[in-house]
N, CA, C and O of each residue as an XYZ file, in Angstrom:
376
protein
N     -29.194     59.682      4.944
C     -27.748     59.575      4.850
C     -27.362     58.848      3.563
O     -28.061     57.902      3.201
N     -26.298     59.223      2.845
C     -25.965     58.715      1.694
C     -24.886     57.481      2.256
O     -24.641     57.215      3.433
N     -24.285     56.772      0.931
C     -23.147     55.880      1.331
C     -21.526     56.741      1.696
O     -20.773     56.174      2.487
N     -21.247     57.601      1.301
C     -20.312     58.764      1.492
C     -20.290     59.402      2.795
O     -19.294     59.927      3.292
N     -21.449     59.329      3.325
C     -21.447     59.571      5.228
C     -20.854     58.573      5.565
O     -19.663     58.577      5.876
N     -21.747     57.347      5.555
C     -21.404     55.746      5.700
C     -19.767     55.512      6.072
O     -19.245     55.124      7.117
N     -19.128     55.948      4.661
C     -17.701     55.513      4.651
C     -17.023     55.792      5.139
O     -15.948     55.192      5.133
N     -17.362     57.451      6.240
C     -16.401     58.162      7.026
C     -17.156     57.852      8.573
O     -16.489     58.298      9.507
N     -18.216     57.278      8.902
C     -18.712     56.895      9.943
C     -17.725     56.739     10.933
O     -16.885     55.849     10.794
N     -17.705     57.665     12.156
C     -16.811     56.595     13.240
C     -17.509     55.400     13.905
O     -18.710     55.602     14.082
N     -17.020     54.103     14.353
C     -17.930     53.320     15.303
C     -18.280     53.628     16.344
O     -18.391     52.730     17.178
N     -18.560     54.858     16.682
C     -19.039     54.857     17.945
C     -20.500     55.614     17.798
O     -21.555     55.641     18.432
N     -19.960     56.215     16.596
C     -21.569     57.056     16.442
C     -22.553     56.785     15.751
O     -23.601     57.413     15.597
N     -21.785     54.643     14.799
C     -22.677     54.130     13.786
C     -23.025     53.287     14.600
O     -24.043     52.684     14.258
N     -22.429     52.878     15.911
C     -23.121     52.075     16.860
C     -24.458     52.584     17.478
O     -25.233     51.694     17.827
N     -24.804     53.719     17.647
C     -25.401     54.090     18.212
C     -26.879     54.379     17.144
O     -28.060     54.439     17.485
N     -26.500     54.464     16.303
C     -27.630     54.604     14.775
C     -27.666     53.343     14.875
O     -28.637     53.209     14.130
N     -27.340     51.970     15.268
C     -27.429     50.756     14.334
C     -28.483     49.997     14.414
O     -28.739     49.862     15.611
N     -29.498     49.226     13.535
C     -30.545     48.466     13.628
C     -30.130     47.375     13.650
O     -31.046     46.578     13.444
N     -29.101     46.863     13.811
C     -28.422     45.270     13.473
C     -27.393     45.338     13.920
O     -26.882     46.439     13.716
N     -26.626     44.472     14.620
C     -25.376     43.830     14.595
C     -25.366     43.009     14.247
O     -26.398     42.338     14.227
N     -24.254     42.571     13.780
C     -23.652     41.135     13.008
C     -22.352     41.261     13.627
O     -21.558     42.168     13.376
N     -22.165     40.309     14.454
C     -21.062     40.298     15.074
C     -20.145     39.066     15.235
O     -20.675     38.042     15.667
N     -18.765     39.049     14.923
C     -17.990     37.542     15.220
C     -16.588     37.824     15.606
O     -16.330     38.828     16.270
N     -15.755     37.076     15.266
C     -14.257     37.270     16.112
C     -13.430     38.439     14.877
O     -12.546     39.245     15.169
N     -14.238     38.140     13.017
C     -13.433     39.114     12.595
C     -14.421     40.584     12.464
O     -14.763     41.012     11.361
N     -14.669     41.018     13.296
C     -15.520     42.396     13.554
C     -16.783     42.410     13.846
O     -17.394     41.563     14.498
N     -17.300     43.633     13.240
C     -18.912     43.845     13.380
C     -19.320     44.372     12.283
O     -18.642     45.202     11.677
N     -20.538     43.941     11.865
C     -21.271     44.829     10.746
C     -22.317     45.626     11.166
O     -23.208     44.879     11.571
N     -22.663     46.886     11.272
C     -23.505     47.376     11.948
C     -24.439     47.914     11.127
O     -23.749     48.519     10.306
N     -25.620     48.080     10.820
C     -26.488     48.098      9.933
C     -27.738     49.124      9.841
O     -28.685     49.113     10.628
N     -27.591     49.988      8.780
C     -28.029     50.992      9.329
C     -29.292     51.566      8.227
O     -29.185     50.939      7.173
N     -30.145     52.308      8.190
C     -30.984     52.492      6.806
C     -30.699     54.301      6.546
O     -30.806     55.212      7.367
N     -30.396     54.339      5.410
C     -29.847     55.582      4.449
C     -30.929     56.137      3.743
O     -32.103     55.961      4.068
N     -30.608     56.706      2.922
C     -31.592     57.509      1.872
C     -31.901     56.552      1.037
O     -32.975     56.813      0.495
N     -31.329     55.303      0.594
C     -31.287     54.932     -0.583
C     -31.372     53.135     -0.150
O     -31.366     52.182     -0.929
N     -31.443     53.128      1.237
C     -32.110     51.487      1.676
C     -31.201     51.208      2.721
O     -30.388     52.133      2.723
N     -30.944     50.423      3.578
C     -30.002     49.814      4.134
C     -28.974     49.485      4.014
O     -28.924     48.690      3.074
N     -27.290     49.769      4.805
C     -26.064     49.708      4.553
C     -25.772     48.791      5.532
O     -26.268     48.822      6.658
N     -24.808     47.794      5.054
C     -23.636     47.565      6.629
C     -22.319     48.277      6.548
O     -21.909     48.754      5.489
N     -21.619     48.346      7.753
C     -20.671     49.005      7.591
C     -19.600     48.081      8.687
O     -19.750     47.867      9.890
N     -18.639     47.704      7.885
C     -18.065     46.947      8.179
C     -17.053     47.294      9.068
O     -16.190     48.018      8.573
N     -16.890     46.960     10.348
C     -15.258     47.486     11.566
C     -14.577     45.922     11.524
O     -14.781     44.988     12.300
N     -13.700     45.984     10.340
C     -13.100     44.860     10.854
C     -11.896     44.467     11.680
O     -10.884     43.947     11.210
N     -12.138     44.826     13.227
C     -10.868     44.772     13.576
C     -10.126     43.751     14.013
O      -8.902     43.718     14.133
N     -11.047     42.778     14.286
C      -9.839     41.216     14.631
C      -8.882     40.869     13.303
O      -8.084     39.960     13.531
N      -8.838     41.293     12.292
C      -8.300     41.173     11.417
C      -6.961     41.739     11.853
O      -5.972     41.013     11.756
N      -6.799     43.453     12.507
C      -5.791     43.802     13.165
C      -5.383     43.628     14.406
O      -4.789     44.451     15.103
N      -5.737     42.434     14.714
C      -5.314     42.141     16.251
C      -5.638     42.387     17.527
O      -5.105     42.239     18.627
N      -7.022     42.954     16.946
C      -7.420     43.474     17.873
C      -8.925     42.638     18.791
O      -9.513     41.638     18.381
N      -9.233     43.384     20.027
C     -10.300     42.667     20.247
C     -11.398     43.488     20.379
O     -12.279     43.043     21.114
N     -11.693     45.112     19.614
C     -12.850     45.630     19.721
C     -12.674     46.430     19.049
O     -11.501     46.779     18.915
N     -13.582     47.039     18.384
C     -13.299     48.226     17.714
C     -12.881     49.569     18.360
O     -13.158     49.833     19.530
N     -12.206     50.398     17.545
C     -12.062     51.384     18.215
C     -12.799     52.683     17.631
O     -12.881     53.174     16.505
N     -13.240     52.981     18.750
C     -14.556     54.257     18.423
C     -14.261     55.141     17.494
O     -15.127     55.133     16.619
N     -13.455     55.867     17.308
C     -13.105     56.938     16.291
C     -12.430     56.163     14.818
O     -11.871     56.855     13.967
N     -12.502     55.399     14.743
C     -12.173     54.643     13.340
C     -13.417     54.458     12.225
O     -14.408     53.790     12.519
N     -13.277     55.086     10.970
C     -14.494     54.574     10.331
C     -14.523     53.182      9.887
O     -13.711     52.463     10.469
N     -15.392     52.515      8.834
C     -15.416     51.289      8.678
C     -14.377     51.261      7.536
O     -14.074     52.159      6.749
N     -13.834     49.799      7.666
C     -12.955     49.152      6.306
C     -14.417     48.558      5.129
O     -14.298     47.640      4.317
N     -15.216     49.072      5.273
C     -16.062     48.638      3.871
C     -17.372     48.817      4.378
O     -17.828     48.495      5.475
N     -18.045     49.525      3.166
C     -19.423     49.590      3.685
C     -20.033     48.457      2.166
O     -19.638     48.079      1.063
N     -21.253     48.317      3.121
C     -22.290     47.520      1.570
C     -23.594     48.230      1.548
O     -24.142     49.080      2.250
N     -23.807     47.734      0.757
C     -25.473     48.894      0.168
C     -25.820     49.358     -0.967
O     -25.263     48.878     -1.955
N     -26.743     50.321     -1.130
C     -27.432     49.881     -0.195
C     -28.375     48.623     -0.999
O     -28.312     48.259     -2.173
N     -29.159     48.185     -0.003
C     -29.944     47.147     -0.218
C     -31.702     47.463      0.378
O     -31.937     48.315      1.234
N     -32.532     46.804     -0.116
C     -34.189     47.072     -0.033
C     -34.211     46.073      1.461
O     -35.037     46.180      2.368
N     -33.320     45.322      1.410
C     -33.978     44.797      3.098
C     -32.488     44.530      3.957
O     -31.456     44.250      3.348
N     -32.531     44.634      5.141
C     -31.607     44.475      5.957
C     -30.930     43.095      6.314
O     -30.861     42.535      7.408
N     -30.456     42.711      5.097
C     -29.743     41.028      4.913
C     -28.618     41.206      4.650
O     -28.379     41.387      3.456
N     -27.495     41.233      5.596
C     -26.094     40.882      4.690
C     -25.077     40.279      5.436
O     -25.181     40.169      6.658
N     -23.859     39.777      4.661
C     -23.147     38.913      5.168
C     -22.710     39.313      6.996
O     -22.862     40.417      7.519
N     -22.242     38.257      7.567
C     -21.819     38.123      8.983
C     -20.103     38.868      8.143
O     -19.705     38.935      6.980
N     -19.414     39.379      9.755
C     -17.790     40.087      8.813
C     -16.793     39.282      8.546
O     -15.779     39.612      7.932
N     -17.144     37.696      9.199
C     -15.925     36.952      8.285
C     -16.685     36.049      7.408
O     -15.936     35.196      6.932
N     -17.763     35.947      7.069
C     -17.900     35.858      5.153
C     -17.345     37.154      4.526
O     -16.435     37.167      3.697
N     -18.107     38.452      5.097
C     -17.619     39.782      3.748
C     -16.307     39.757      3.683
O     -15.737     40.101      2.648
N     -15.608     39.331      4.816
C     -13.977     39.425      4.697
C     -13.397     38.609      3.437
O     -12.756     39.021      2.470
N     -13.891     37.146      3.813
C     -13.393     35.717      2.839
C     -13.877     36.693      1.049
O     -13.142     36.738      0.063
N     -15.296     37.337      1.178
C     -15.575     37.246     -0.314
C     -15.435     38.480     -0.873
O     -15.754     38.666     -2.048
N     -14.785     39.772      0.152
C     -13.972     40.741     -0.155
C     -12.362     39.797     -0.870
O     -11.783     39.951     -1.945
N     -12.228     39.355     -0.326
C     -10.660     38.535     -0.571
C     -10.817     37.486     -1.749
O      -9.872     37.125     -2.450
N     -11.892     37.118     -1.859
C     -12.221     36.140     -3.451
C     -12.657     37.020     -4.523
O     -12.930     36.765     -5.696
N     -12.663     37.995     -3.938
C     -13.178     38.824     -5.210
C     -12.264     40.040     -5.603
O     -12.777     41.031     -6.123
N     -10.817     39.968     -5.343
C     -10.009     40.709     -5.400
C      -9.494     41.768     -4.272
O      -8.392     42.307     -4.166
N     -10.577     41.873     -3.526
C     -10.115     43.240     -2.632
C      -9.063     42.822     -1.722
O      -9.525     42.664     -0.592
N      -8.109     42.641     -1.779
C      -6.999     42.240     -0.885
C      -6.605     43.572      0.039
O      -5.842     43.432      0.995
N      -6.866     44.176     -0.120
C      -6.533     45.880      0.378
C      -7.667     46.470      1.119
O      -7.730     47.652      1.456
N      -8.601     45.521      1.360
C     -10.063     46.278      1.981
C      -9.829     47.119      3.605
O     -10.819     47.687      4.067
N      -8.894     47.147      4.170
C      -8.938     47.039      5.539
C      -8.760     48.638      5.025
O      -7.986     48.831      4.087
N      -9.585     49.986      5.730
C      -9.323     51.239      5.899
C      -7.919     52.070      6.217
O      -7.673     52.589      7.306
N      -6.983     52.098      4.972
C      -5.773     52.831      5.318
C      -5.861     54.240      6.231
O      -4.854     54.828      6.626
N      -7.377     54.727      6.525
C      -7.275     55.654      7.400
C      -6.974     55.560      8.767
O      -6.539     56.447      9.502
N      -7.243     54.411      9.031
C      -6.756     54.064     10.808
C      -5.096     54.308     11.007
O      -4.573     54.132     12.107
């Protein structure tokens, strides 16, 4: 799988691929290995008020890939999406 699958992932069907959760109050990162190394893919939905993801939504940000399955918990990627300009990260497709 490339990162371009990744980005249109729904959570219900990257849950089910996932080798990792990373999970806290602002989402889940679910973690998955691609063609090209390991991705997370970020559902951040406590951000929208919510308290779970919702299955047919893809992720607001994927990362990757990477040679080993290490990456931030979703409220660091959130804080250093937001220090690093992305103020807009949350998926306008929902």
């Amino acid at each position: 799988m490339t990162a371009e699958v990744f980005r249109r992932m729904p959570h219900a069907e990257a849950e089910a691929k996932a080798q990792k959760v990373l999970v806290d109050g602002y989402g889940e990162g679910l973690v998955l290995q691609g063609n090209a190394g390991y991705y997370a893919l970020y559902y951040l939905f406590g951000l929208l008020g919510l308290r779970e993801p919702v299955p047919s939504h893809p992720p607001d940000w994927v990362a990757g890939p990477q040679s080993e399955p290490v990456f931030m918990e979703p409220y660091q990627m959130a804080h250093w999406l937001e220090q690093n300009g992305y103020n807009l990260f949350i998926n306008e497709s929902k």
